[in-house]
Residue, then its C-alpha position, 0 to 999 in steps of 0.5 A: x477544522x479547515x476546509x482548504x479545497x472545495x469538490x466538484x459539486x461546490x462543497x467545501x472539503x473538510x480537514x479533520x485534524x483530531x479524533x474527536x472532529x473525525x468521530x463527530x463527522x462520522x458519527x453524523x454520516x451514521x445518523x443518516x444512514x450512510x456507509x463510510x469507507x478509509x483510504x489511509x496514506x502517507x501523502x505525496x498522492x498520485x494517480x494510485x492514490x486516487x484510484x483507491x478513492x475511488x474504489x472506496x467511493x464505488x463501496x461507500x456512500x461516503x469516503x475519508x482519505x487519510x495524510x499521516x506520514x508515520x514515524x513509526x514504520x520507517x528505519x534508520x537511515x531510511x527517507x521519514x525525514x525527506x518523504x514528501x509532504x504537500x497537503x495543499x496539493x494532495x487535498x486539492x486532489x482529493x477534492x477533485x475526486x470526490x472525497x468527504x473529508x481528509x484526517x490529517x492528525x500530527x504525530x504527537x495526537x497518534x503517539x501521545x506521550x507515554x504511549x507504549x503499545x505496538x501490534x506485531x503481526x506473526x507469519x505474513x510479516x515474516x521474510x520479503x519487506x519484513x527481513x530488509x525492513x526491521x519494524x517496519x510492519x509493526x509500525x504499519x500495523x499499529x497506525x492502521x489499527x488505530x485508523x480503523x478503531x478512530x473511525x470504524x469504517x465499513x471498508x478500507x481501501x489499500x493499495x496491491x503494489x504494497x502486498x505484503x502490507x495488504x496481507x498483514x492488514x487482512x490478518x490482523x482485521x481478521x485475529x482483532x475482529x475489526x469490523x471491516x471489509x479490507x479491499x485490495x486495489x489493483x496496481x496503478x502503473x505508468x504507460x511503461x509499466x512502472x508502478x506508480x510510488x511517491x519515491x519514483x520522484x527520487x528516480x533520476x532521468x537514467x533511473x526512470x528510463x531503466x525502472x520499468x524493466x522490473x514489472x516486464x521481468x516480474x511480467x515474463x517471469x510470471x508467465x513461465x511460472x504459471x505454466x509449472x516451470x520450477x521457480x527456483x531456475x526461472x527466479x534466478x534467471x530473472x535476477x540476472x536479468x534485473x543485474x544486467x538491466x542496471x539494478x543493483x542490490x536485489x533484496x528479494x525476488x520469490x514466489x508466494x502463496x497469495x494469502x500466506x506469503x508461504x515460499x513456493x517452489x513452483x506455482x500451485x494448483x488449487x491456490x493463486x501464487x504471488x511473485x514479489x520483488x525488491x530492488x535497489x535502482x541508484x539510492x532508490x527503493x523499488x518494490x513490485x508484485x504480480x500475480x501467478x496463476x497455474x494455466x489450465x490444463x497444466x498438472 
């Protein structure tokens, strides 16, 4: 155990590298009496990030941040080998923000040799990111599974930009009856709009100044939904919108139930809607999503 960063009140910030430090400095908060909150990530952090800490910071007494780049939920030619990896800087960060202690595990103390389980999540797993990213969900739902069971949190804070993951994660705490409370936080954007990802670095200057037309198209979309219009016509001017704006390959762009991720042909009466979106800009991978709330008054 290291302690590489110190927070705002002096005390040093703990790295827990195995299961055991992590269960021993839990089990300690516990003795006390104290609530504990998760706030698992992949590192690379940025203002996002952190504000899931502080939610986290805001429901339990004390809060463990998570770094694990996980091999398991990336594909073939997708980026596991060059994500970013900064730990100095992301601890200091999480020192800054008040966070407890950070488990920071290897690969080979998640998937030891000769393991051999996976957790698949049916239904909310299916079509959007489950369609354009093979596994991938069963690699998120196995490594959460774990996190949760290696430090049994009262709640575990993720983020909304990655919505279908939050939905996956609900569902599979509620069929596991994992003992705690999943929160949602809300998406953290730039002043333009973009929502903020660790792979917006890849994003060129020309990139960066055509990606927030994404959340202004999902934005304006959205509006028309809400007020009844059918989806299927106002889903396929946005994407040409999105085209003419420079975007490339579309991946998806539907409207959903909220909970299920059901596909909608207009937003709903009794039940939230959600518009989410996948999209190339150059080599990079945008996702975004808002909500889709039926005006009052519309039938």
């Amino acid at each position: 155990m290291t302690a590489p960063a110190a927070r705002t009140d002096g005390t040093a910030l703990p790295i827990l590298r195995t299961v055991a430090d992590l269960r021993r400095c839990v089990a300690e908060w516990r003795s006390r009496g104290l609530t504990v909150g998760l706030v698992p990530t992949m590192g690379a952090l940025h203002d996002g990030h952190l504000s899931l800490v502080r939610a986290a910071l805001d429901r339990a007494d004390r809060v463990v941040a998570t770094i694990f780049v996980n091999p398991t939920q990336f594909g073939p030619g997708e980026d596991f080998s060059t994500y970013p990896r900064q730990e100095t800087e992301d601890t200091a960060r999480l020192a800054d923000v008040g966070c407890h202690a950070v488990y920071a595990p290897d690969a080979g103390s998640m998937y030891p040799e000769g393991f051999a389980t996976r957790v698949i999540v049916d239904g909310v797993s299916r079509g959007l990111c489950g369609d354009h990213r093979p596994g991938h969900f069963e690699g998120v739902a196995t490594v959460v599974t774990k996190l949760l069971l290696r430090a049994l949190p009262d709640v575990a804070v993720f983020g909304e930009k990655d919505y279908q993951q939050l939905q996956v994660i609900r569902r599979l705490v509620a069929d596991l009856d994992i003992p705690v409370d999943v929160v949602g936080g809300p998406t953290v954007r730039a002043a333009d709009g973009l929502a903020l990802s660790s792979r917006n670095a890849y994003l060129s200057e020309a990139e960066r100044r055509v990606a927030p037309m994404l959340f202004r198209v999902l934005r304006e979309t959205a509006a028309v939904l809400a007020s009844g219009a059918p989806a299927a016509p106002m889903l396929a001017e946005a994407r040409i919108r999105l085209t003419a704006a420079g975007f490339g390959t579309i991946e998806y762009l539907d409207l959903r139930d909220a909970e299920t991720l059901a596909a909608l042909d207009c937003a709903p009466d009794d039940r939230a809607g959600r518009l989410l979106a996948a999209v190339r800009l150059g080599a990079t991978r945008l996702i975004d999503n808002v909500p889709v709330i039926r005006s009052l008054g519309d039938s």
